[in-house]
C-alpha positions in Angstrom: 33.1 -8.8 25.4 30.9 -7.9 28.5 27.7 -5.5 27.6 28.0 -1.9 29.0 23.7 -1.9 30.0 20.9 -4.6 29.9 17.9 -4.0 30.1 16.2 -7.1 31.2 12.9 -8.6 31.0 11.2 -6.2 28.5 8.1 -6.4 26.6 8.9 -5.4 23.2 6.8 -3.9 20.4 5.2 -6.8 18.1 6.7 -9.3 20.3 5.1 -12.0 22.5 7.0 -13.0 25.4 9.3 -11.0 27.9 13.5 -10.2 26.5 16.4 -9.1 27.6 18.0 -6.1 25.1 21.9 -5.5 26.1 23.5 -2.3 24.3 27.7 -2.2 23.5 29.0 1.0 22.6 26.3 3.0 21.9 24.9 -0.1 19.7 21.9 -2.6 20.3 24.5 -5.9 20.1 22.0 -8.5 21.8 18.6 -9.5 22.1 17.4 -12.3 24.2 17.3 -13.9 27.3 19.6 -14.3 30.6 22.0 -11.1 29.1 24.2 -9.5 31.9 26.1 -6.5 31.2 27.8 -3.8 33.5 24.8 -2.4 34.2 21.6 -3.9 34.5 18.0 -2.5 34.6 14.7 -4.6 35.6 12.0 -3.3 33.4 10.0 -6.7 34.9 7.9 -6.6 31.8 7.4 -2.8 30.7 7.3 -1.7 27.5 10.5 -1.1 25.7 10.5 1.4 22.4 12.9 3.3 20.2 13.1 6.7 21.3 10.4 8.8 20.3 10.2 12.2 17.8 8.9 15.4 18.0 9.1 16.5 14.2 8.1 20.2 14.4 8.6 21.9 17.2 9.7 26.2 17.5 12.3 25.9 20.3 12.9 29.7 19.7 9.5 30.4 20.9 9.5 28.4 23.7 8.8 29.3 27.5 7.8 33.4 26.2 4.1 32.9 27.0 2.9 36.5 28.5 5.8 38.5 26.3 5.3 41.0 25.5 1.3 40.2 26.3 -1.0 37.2 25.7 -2.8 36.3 22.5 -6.5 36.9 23.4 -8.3 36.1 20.1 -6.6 32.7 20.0 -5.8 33.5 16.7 -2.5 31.8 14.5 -2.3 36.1 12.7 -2.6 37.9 16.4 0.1 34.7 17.3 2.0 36.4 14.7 2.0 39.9 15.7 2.7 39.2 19.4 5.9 36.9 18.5 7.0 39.5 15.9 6.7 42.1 19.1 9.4 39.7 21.0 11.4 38.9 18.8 12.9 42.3 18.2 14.2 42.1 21.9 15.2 38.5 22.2 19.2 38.0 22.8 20.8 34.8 22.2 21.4 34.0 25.4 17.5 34.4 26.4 16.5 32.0 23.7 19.3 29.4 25.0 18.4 29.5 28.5 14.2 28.7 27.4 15.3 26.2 24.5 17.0 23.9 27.0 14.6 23.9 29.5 12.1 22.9 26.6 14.4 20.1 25.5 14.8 18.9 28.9 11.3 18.3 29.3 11.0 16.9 26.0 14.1 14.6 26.8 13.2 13.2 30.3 9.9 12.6 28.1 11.8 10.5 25.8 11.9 12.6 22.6 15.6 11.9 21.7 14.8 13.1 18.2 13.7 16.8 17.5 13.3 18.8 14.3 12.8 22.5 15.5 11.9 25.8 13.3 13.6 29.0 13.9 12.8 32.0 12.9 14.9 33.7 10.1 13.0 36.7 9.2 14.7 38.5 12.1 17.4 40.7 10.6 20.0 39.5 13.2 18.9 35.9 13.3 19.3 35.4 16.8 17.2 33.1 17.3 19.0 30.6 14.1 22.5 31.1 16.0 21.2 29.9 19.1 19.6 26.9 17.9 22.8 26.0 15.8 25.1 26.3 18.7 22.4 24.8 20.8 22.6 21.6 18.3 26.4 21.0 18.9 26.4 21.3 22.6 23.5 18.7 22.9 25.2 15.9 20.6 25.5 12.9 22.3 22.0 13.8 24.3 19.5 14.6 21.5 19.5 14.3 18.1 18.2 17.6 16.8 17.5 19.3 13.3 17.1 23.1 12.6 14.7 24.6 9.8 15.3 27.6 8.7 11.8 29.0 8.9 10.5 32.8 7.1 8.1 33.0 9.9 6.7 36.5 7.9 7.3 35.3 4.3 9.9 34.9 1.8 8.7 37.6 -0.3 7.1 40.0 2.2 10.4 41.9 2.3 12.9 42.3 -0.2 15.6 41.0 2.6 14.1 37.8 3.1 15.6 35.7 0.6 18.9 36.8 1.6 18.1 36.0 5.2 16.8 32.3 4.3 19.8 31.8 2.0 22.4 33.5 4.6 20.7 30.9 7.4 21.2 27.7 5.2 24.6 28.9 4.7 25.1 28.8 8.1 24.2 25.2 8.8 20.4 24.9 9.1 19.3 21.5 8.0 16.3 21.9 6.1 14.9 25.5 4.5 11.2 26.0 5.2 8.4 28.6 3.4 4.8 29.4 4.4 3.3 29.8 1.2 0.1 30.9 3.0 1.7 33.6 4.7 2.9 35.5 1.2 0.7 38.8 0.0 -0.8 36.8 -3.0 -1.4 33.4 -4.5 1.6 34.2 -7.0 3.7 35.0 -4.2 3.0 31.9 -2.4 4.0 29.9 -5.5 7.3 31.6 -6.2 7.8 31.1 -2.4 7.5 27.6 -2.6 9.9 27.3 -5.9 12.7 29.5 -4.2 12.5 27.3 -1.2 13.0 24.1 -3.2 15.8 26.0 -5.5 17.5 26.9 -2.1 17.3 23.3 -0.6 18.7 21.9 -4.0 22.1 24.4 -4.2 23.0 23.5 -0.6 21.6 19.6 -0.9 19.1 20.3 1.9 15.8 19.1 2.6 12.7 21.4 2.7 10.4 21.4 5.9 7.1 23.9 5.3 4.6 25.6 7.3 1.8 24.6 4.2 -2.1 25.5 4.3 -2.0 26.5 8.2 -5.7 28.3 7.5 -9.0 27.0 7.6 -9.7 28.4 4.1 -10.6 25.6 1.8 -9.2 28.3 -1.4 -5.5 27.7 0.2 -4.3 24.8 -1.6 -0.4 25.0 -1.8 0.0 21.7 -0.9 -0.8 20.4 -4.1 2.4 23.2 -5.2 4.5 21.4 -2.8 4.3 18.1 -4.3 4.2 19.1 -7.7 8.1 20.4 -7.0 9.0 17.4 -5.4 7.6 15.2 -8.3 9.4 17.6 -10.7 12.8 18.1 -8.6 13.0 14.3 -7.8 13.2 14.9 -4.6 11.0 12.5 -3.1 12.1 11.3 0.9 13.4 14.9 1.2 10.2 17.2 1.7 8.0 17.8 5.0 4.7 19.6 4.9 3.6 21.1 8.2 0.3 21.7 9.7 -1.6 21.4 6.1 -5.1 21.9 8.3 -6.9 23.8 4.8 -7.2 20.2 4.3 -10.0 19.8 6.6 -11.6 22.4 4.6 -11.5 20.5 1.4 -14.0 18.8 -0.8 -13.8 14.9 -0.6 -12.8 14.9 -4.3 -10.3 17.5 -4.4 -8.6 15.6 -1.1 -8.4 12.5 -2.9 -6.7 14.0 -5.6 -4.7 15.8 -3.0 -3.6 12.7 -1.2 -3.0 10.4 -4.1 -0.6 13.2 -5.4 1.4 13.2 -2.1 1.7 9.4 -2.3 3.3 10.0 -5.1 5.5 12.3 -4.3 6.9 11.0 -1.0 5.7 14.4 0.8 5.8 13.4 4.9 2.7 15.0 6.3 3.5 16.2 10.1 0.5 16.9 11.9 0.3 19.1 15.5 -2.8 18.4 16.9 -2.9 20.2 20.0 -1.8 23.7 18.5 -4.2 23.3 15.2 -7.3 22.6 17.8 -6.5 25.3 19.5 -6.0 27.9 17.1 -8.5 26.6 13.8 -12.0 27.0 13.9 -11.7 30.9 15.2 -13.3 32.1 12.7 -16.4 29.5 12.9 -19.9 29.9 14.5 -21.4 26.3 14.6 -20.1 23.6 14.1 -16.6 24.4 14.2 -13.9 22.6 12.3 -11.3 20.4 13.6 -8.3 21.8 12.3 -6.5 18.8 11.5 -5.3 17.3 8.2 -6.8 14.5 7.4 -4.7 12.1 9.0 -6.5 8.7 8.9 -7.4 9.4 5.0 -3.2 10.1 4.5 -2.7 6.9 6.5 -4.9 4.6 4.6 -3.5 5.8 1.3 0.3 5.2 2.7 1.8 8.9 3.3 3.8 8.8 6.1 2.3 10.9 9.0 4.3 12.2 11.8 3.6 14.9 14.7 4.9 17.8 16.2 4.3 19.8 19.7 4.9 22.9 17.4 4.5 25.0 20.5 5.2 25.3 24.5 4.1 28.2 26.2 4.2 30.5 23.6 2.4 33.3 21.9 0.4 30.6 20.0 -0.2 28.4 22.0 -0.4 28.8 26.2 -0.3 25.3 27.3 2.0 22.2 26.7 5.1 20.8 28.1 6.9 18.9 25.6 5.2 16.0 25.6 4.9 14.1 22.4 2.2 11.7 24.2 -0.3 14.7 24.7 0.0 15.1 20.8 -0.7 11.7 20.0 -3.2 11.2 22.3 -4.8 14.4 21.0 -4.7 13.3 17.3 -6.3 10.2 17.7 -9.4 11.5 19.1 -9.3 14.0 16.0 -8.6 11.8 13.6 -10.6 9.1 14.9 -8.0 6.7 15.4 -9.5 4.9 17.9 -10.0 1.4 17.0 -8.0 -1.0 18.9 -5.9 -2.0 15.8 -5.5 2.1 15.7 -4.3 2.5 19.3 -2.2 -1.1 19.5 -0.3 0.6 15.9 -0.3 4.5 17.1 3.0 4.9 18.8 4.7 3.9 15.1 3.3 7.9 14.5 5.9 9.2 17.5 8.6 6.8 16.3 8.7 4.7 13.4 7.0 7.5 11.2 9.4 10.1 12.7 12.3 8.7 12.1 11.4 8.3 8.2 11.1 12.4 8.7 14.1 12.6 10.5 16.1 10.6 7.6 17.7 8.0 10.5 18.6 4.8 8.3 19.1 2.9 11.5 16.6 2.4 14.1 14.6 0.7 16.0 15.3 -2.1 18.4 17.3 -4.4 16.3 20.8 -5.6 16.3 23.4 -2.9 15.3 21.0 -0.2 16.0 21.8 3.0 17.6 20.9 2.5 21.1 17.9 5.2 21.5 14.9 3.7 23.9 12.4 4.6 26.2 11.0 2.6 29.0 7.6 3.1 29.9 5.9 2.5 33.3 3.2 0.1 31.4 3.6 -2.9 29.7 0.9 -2.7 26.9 1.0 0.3 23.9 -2.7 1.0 24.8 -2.1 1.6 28.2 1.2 4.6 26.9 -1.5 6.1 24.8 -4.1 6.2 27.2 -2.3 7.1 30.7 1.0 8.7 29.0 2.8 6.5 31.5 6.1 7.7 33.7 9.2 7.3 31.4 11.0 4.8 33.5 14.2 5.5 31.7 15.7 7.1 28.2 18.9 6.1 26.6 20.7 7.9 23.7 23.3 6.3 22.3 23.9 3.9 25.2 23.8 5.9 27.7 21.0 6.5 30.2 20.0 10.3 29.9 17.1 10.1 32.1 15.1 8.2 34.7 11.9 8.6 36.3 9.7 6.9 39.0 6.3 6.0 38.8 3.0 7.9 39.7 1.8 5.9 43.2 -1.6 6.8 44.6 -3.5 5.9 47.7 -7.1 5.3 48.7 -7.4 6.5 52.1 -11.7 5.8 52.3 -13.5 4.2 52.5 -10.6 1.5 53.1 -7.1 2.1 52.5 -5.7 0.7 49.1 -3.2 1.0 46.3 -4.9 2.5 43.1 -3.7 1.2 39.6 -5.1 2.2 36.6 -3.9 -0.2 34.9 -6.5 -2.9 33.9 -5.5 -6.4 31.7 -5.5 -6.5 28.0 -6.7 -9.4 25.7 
């Protein structure tokens, strides 16, 4: 039976030599050489990769930078107060129309994957409805996962466990806490617990906003995978942010890290947002504000990223770019070495895909057919130019094509420039 596309003459990750990948039915059926197929695509030795992950992301939020006015301290809390401003205004029609656009960007990008939070401490939970109905009508185009987030607390309002259980009920795929957030210590723990009894009546996982603070005395973390050690459910439980961690003593991290090994906790990191807002409160020399990724690495807890935001009352930049977040987190984390950069892209797909619970993928035989095509034909060269994305499939189908960036030397003589150099 023919092949429906072939993409010919790619250079594949861990691969030496130039291949042919040909995709059936949604399904990688062939890989090798001298393939033909319906439709064929040159990628005359670009990079090929399984489509890429954005693993905490607030599509709700999206596209509102300015409303109701901007954040001027920079701060996550005055973030806080200018979203919950919004939000009592927002329609579900409103937060459609911005969380496509955002997806688009993040598709032609090649994010095919995306876990996004939405706010259920609004009474109404608008923005949860749109987000759910949002998920159906993009099947077949993205893949996409939707937390049920307390952006204010679980227990800040008597209504709020109601809300969270109500929005699991619903269909929301993971339930999510922000222990941090809570009025005291004891709060935060019984926060965490209810989340965890939640995700276990409705067989969910459990996706947090954990430690988003700079003090070193917020250590709910070590809460998080306590419960997962004690519920058995390891696999099932992401911690977000977790930046308190840059705050810790080196004895008290390793504790904190071998525990999370243990427990199976996925650590997903958003470098560009954390930047931003950590450190606020600092004179000199200023924190980070990111976990400590290369120390989770080393230790073998899977680390994934997020954009977290775009254009929003926490953030006022972005544009749904997973690259700019990876590119971001290895000058932060120091993950810079060339075995670092050659291995970095596994963070925005391999590692995100463990988070996203897929049991098939990659580019392998009888794999979904999810890939990206870069405009470069070397992993260093995606992480350090964040290349055009030549084209994206999902599930066979080609959801997206670009072209790529062309510039021209006028003086002092006329040439075509390339930045792209050779690799040993």
């Amino acid at each position: 039976m023919k092949l429906d596309l072939v993409i010919k003459d790619c250079t594949l990750p861990g691969l030496n030599g130039r291949y042919d990948v040909g995709v059936r039915e949604g399904v990688i059926q062939e890989i090798g050489r001298e393939l033909s197929g319906e439709v064929e695509y040159r990628a005359d030795g670009r990079l090929l990769v399984p489509g890429m992950g954005d693993m905490h992301v607030h599509l709700d939020s999206a596209l509102t930078l300015g409303k109701p006015r901007f954040n001027q301290s920079g701060t996550l809390l005055e973030g806080i107060e200018i979203w919950g401003e919004y939000k009592r205004t927002m329609t579900k029609e409103d937060v459609k129309r911005r969380a496509i656009r955002a997806v688009e960007w993040m598709l032609v990008q090649g994010v095919t994957m995306i876990r996004t939070h939405a706010d259920v401490t609004d009474h109404s939970l608008t923005g949860l409805r749109a987000l759910l109905e949002l998920k159906e009508e993009l099947k077949g185009f993205v893949d996409l996962q939707v937390t049920a987030f307390p952006q204010d607390g679980i227990l800040t309002d008597k209504v709020n466990v109601e809300l969270l259980e109500k929005a699991v009920e619903m269909g929301a795929d993971n339930v999510g806490m922000i222990p941090h957030n809570e009025m005291t210590r004891e709060d935060g723990v019984r926060s965490i617990s209810i989340a965890f009894e939640l995700a276990q009546k409705y067989d969910r996982g459990v996706d947090g906003h954990v430690d988003e603070t700079d003090d070193p005395n917020s250590r709910f973390l070590e809460v998080v995978a306590a419960e997962t050690i004690r519920r058995r459910m390891t696999g099932k439980v992401s911690a977000g942010h977790v930046t308190a961690m840059h705050s810790y003593n080196g004895a008290y991290a390793d504790k904190l890290i071998r525990l999370l090994r243990r427990a199976g906790v996925n650590v997903v990191v958003n470098p560009a947002v954390n930047l931003h807002l950590q450190g606020r409160y600092d004179t000199y020399p200023k924190r980070r504000g990111l976990a400590r990724v290369r120390e989770l690495l080393a230790a073998g807890v899977n680390v994934a990223l997020g954009n977290d935001c775009v254009m929003d009352p926490w953030y006022p930049l972005g544009r749904g770019d997973i690259l700019q977040s990876l590119f971001l987190a290895m000058h932060g984390a120091h993950l810079t070495s060339y075995q670092d950069v050659v291995g970095a892209l596994g963070l925005v797909t391999y590692n995100a895909a463990k988070v996203f619970g897929l049991k098939k993928y990659g580019i392998e035989k009888g794999n979904p057919a999810d890939l990206v095509l870069f405009d470069a034909r070397h992993p260093l060269e995606v992480v350090r130019d964040q290349p055009t994305r030549m084209l994206v499939v999902k599930g066979g189908k080609v959801v997206a094509r670009g072209e790529p960036e062309r510039y021209e030397l006028l003086a002092p003589e006329r040439k075509e420039i390339s930045f792209s150099p050779s690799f040993p």
